[in-house]
N, C-alpha and C positions, 0 to 999 in steps of 0.2 A: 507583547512579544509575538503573539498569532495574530497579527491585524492584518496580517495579507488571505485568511481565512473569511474576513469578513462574517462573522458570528458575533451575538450577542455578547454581552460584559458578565452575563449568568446565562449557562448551557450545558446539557447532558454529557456523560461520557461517548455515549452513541452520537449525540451531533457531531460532539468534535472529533469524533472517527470518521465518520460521514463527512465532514467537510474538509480533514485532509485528506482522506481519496482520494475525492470529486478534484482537488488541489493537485493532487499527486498522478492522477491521470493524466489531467491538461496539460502539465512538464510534462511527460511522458508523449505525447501528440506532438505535444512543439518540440521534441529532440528529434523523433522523428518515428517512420513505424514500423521499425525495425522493432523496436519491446511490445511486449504483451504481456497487460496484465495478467496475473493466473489468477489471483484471488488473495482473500481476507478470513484471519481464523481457521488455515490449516493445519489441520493436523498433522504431527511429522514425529515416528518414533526412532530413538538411540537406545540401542539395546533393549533395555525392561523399561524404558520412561519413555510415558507420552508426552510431548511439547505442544504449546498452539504459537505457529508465528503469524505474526500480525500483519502481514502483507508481502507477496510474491506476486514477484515480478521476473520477465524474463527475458532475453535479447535475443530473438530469432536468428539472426546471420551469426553470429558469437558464440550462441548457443551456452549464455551464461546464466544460469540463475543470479536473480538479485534480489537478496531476504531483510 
């Protein structure tokens, strides 16, 4: 099902976060560079609970966040 990941048939949680990034960037360049990545494993609280989301991203001209 991840074979456009190109990863091993047995591999870490960290690799294959690591290698949809690395995946998730490169769409990201070829749409175009108007997004910016912001980051991985942020922390983001609502009300009394801390959350971690697992990859932000953002559209500069749009000015959208994309979580």
């Amino acid at each position: 099902m991840f074979e456009f990941l190109d990863i091993k048939d047995e591999y870490s949680e960290s690799g294959f976060e690591q290698a949809l990034i690395q995946h998730l960037a490169d769409f990201l360049l070829e749409v175009g560079d108007d997004f910016a990545f912001a980051g991985r494993q942020r922390r983001s609280r609502i009300d009394d609970t801390w959350f971690r989301v697992d990859l932000v991203s953002f559209h500069r001209r749009l000015k959208w966040p994309i979580i």
